[in-house]
Structures are given as structure tokens and as C-alpha cells.
N, C-alpha and C positions, 0 to 999 in steps of 0.2 A: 317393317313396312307400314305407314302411315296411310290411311285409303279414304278420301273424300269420296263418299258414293253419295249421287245425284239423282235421286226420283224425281223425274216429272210430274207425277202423280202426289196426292193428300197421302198423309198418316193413314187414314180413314178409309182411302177408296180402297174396291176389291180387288184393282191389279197389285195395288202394292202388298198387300197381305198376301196375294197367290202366288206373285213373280220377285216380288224385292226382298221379302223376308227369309223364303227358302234360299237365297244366295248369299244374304246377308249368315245364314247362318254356317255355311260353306267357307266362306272368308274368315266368320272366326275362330273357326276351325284348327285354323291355318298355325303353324307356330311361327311363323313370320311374318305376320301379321300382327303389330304390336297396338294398333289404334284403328277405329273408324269411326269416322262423322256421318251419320244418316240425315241426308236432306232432303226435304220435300216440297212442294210446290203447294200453298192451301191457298184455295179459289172460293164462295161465297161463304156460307155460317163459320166453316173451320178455321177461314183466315183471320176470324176475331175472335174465333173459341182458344181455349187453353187446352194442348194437346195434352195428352201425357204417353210415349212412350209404351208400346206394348211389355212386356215382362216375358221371359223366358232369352233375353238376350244376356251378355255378362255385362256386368254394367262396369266391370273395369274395363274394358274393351270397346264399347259402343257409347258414344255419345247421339244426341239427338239436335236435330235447330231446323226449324220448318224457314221458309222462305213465304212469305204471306203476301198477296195480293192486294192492292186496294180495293174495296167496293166500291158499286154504284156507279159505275163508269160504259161505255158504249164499248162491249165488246171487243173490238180490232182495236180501240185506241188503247183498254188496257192489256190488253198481250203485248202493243209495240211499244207503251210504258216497262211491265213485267224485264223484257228483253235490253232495257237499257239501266233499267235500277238494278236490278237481278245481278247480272254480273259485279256492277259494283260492290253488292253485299260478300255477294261468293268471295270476291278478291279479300275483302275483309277478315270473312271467315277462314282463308286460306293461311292470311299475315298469321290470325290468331293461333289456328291449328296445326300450319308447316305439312301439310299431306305432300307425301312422294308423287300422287296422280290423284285426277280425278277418275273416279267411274261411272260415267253417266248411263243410265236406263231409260233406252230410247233417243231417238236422234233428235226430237226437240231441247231432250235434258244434254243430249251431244251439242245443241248448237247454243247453249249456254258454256258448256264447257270449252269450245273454241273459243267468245267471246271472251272468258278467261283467259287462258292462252293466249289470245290476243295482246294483253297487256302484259302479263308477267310471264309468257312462256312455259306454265305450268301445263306440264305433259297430263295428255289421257287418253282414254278409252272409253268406248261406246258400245254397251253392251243391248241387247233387243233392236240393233242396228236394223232402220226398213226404210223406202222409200218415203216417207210419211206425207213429205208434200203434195206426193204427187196420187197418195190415197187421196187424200182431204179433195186431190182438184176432180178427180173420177168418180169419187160418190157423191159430186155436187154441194160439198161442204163451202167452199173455195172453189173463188173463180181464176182466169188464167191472169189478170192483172189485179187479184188482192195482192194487197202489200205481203199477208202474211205468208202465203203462195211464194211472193217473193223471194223474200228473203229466208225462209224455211230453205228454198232448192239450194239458194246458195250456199246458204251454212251448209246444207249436206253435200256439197262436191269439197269445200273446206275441210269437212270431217275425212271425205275420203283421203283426202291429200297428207292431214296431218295427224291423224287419231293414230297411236302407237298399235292399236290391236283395234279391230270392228269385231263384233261379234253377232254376226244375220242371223233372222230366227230360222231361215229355210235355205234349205241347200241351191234352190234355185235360183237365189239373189247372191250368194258365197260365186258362184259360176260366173252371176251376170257382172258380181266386183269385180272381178277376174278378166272378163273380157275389156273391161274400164280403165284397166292399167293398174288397178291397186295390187302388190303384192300380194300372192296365193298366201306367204307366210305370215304376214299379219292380218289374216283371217281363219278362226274359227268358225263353225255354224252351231249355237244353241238352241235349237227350238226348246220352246217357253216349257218351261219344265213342271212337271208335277211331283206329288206328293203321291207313289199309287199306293202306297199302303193305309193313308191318310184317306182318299176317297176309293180305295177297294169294297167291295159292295158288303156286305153287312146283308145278313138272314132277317137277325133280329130288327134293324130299322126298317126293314122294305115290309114286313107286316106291321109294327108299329104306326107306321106315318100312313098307311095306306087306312090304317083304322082311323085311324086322327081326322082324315081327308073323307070317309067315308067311299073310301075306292072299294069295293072288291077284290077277292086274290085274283080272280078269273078276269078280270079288266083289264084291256091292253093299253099301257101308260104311256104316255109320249111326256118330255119335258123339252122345256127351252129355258137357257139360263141369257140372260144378256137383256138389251136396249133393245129398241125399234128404230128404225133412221138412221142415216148420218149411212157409215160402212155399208149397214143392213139392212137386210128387206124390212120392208114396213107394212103396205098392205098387203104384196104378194105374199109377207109370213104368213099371215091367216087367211090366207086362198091355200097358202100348205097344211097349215092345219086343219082347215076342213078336209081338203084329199083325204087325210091321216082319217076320218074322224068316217067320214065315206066309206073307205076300204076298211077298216078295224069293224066295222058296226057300233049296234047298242053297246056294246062295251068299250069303247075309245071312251078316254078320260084323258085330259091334257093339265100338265101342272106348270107355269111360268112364271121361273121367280126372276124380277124385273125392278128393277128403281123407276120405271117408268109411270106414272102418275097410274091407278088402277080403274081408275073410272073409262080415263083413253081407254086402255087396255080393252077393257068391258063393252065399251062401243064399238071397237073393233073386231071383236068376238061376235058378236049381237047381228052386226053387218054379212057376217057371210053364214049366219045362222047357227052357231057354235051355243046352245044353249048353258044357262050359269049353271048348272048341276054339274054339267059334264069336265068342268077348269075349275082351277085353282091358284091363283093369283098372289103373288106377295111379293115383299120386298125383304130378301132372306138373307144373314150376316152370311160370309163366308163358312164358317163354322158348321153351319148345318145346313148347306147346300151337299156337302157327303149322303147325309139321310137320305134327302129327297131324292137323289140321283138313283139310291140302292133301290127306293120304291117305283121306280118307272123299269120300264120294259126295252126304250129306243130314244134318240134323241135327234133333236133340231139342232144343225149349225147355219141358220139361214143368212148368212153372209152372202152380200150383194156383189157378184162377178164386176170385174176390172181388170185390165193388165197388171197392174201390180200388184195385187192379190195373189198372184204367183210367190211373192216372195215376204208374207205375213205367215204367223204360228199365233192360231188362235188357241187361247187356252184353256177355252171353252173345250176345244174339241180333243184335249190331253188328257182330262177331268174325265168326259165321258168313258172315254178308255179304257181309264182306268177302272172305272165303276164299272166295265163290263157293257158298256150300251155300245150298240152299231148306232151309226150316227147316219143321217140326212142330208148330207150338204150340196152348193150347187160344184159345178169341175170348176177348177180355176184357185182353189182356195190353198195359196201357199203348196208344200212338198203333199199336205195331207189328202186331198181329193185325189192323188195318185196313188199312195196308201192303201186308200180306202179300196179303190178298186181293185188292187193289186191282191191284197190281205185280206178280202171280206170282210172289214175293218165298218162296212155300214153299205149306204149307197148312194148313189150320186144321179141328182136330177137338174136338169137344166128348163129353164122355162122358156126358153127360144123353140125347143122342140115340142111337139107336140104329142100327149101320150108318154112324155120323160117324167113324169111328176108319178102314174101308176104304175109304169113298170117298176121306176124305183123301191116306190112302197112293196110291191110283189117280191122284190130281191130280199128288202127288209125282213119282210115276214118269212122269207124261206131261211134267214140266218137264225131268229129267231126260234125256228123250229127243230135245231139241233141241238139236241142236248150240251150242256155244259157251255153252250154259246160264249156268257159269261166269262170263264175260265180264259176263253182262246181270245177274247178281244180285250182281256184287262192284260194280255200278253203285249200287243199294241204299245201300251204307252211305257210298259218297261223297255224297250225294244227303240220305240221314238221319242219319249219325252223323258226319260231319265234324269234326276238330278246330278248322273255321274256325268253326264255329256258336260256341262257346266264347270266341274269340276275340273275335267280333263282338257277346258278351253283356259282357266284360270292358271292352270301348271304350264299352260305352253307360254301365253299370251304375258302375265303377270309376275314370272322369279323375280325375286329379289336382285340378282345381278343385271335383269335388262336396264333398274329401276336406276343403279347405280351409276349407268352411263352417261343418261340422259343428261 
């Protein structure tokens, strides 16, 4: 089996290292799996930088070829360039490499992969399957007549129609396909999987980085890993963070590692009076965002409520899981806001209500105060974000004999 796998995403960024590497490594696993081509999508510095391939893959097995963007162009006009050069290279790549399917990661990297298929009927799948269009139009990214709005919804009722396997990250979008017409069979549900042994909490880090940080052992740590805008809260994040910082007292200490400019950051801190002693600010490789997570106490999933939010798997909130932290989020977030309540898995605040922001934190702090806390919520992402769930969607969705039909 030959596997064109499709990242939407850069070599570089952190979904691909959190979400595309652990599958990547799944697949070559595989003894029937004789090849993959790992493609990626590089958008400003990296699309003229010289990648190189991470190491720990087999290199008789995995090749590499990024798909590069042009700079310096108006936004919407280069994604609706991207989307018609794009495909033409893939076809290229496909003449060259002969892949049995593609596998696209995410439904934008899906409606490349139709647009494929368009021309030479080269079958795929669409793994991290979600609404996506209709996120981008809810959290105000994308209007109801951008082009990109557009043509996004289409290509994703395309992909329903003819993607060989979908693979949703939450069981409550696997349902909503289902009501759609798409067969139950060629649907698995993956949510975004983790590593929990990889981010399971560590003794030794969570004193170490607290020294490093000048935290106290006795300090109650809050973190937020992620952006600001676009999905997610933006200023209401730090009207939650002060809450946090209110209810914890003198010892609340907040650490967010962020690619988002720090200086913002810090003016937004500043604004709801979150003083700079009390945070810690960076922009942290994936690698030792583990660390940080063992040194905090609880965590922020401040994801901005939408309808479709129903059926997203943030992987933010797998990570914390696993590291043992009860998480923050508002209801509405994919299958996990049910979870959470269900499992004491963290707690859940809505800012429409009034007095939902303190109680939450009060639930927080009582999970907190049971021993071994830790233990029972790094149970959580064995349980819901497993790398075996992925596995067991690739055995149904991918044999070698579906491949030979087609």
C-alpha cells in the first residue's frame, strides 16, 4: 500500500508534530504499507526556508515534499491561487509517486484532495474530518459570501459524497454525518490523539520549571497553551484569567505558551490587571510544552462557543489530560465539555450565565483537592484520546483489499 498523506498544515507548525507525526508513525507501522509521501502546506518564512524532515521516521519508508505558497500576496487571492496551483502539483506528485489514496488531515487538506480526484479519480480519505467552513463563518473569521466560505462548504459536502472513509474528531459530528446520508460504514470517529505517556506528568519537571519560573511549590498554576482570536476567546480569556487569579489569591501564577506576539499578550494581562510577576509568557516548541503542563496545577481550554464546536477535538484539551490537569472550558466544545462534566475531567463555564465563571473555578478547586487528582484525570485521555482509537479507524477504513477495488 502506497499512502499520499496530506497536511494542511507546515513541517514546522505544532498541529503537525502533535496530530500528523503520531499517525504518521502508526502507518509505518503497518507491514502493508510499503511507502508514504508526507506533504505539507508552508505559508510565510517556511515557504522559502529549506525544510528538512524530522528524524526518527524510516527513511526507506517515508519520503518528504512540502507544497509552498507564494508570498506577498492579499490574503483570499493567495489561498484561491494555493487551491488551483495546488492541486495541479499533487497530480504531479501522484504521476511521480503512484500512491494507492490520498490521506488528507483535515478537510481543507480534504478539498485538495477532491480537487485531485477530480481530475484523475484518485481515491481518498479524510482524516480530522470537521465542519471547517462553517467554524471559520461562526467565529467571525469568514463572512457568509467570502469566496473562501464558499467554496470550502462545497468541497466539504464533495468530500461527504465521495471520500472512501471520513474520519470526525467527535462522535457528535460521526452522528450529525449519519443523519446527512453519508454511510455509518465509511465513518470512524478519531478524536485528535495524544501521546499520554509522552505528556504524563513528571515529579521532576513540575519542581524544576516551577524553580526556573520562580513559581513556589505552594502556588496554584493555571496554564493556557494556544492563540488568542479567530476560534478563541480573546479578551474574555483574560477576564477568565483574572477569575482564576481572584479565586486562587496571592498565589495564582498563570504560565501561556503562545506564538502570539508577547508584548499583545502583556497588554492584555496589564488591562484586566494581571500583574507581570504573577505570568509567564513564551512561545514554546512542542517538546517541552510536556514540562510546563507537569508544573501547573489546572488548565484553560478557552474556546469560543459556536454550533459547530459541537463537533471539533481540541488537542489542547487531550494534552492536558493527560498531564493530569482538570481543564476550564466553555459547554459546547466538541464531545469534550460532556466529558468533562460527566468524568470530573475539569469544569465548565459559560459566559452568558451569570456567576458560571465562579462556580466553575469552586468545582475546579474541589477536584483539585483530592488526592491523586492527577492519577484519575491522566485516566481521561487513555480512555478518550488514545492513539489506539486511530489505529482501530485505520484497520477498518484502510485494508489493503478495500484499496484493490477501487
Amino acid at each position: 500500500m502506497r499512502i499520499l498523506f496530506l497536511s494542511y498544515w507546515g513541517l514546522n507548525d505544532g498541529l503537525t508534530t502533535s496530530t500528523v507525526f503520531p499517525h504518521l508513525r502508526l502507518l509505518q507501522e503497518r507491514a502493508d504499507v510499503t511507502a508514504i509521501r508526507l506533504v505539507t502546506i508552508e505559508r510565510g518564512p517556511d515557504a522559502q526556508a529549506e525544510l528538512t524532515f524530522q528524524p526518527g521516521f524510516a527513511a526507506d519508508k517515508i519520503t518528504f515534499e512540502p507544497l509552498r505558497s507564494r508570498p506577498g500576496r492579499n490574503v483570499i487571492l493567495n489561498k484561491i491561487e494555493d487551491f488551483t496551483r495546488f492541486p495541479q502539483e499533487l497530480i504531479r506528485q501522484a504521476e511521480a509517486f503512484k500512491p494507492d489514496f490520498i490521506l488528507a488531515r483535515g478537510a481543507p487538506a480534504g478539498a485538495l484532495a477532491y480537487l485531485v480526484w477530480q481530475k484523475t479519480r484518485l481515491p481518498f480519505y479524510v482524516e480530522s474530518f470537521e465542519p471547517h467552513a462553517d467554524y471559520m463563518l461562526e467565529s467571525g473569521v469568514w463572512r457568509r459570501y467570502d469566496p473562501r466560505y464558499l467554496f470550502q462548504r462545497y468541497w466539504e459536502k464533495r468530500q461527504k459524497q465521495l471520500a472512501l472513509g471520513l474520519m470526525p474528531v467527535a462522535e457528535n459530528y460521526r452522528r450529525q454525518l449519519i443523519t446527512e446520508g453519508v454511510p455509518a460504514g465509511r465513518i470512524v470517529t478519531v478524536p485528535c490523539s495524544v501521546d499520554a505517556q509522552a505528556f504524563a506528568f513528571d515529579a521532576a519537571s513540575h519542581t524544576r520549571v516551577r524553580q526556573q519560573l520562580g513559581f513556589a511549590g505552594s502556588d496554584t498554576v493555571g496554564i493556557y497553551v494556544g492563540k488568542f482570536g479567530s476560534i478563541y476567546y480573546d479578551a474574555e480569556a483574560f477576564d477568565v484569567f483574572k477569575a482564576a487569579a481572584d479565586h486562587f489569591g496571592a498565589g495564582f501564577r498563570l504560565i501561556i505558551l503562545t506564538p502570539d506576539p508577547i508584548a499583545d499578550v502583556q497588554r492584555k494581562l496589564a488591562a484586566v490587571g494581571l500583574q507581570p510577576g504573577q505570568v509567564f509568557i513564551t512561545k514554546a516548541p512542542h517538546g517541552e510544552v510536556p514540562g510546563y503542563l507537569s508544573a501547573a496545577d489546572f488548565a484553560f481550554a478557552t474556546i469560543k462557543p459556536a454550533p459547530c464546536r459541537l463537533y471539533c477535538s481540541a488537542i489542547k484539551i487531550g494534552e492536558y489530560w493527560a498531564s493530569g490537569l482538570p481543564v476550564l472550558v466553555p459547554p459546547g466544545v466538541g464531545d469534550d465539555s460532556a466529558i468533562i462534566e460527566a468524568e470530573s475531567g475539569g469544569a465548565v463555564f459559560d459566559l452568558d450565565r451569570p456567576g458560571s465563571v465562579a462556580a466553575a473555578l469552586a468545582r475546579l478547586d474541589a477536584i483539585m483537592q483530592v488526592p491523586d487528582y492527577r492519577a484519575r484525570i491522566h485516566e481521561l485521555a487513555l480512555r478518550h484520546r488514545s492513539l489506539s482509537r486511530a489505529r482501530e479507524a485505520y484497520a477498518a477504513l484502510l485494508p489493503a483489499e478495500n484499496v484493490a477495488t477501487v
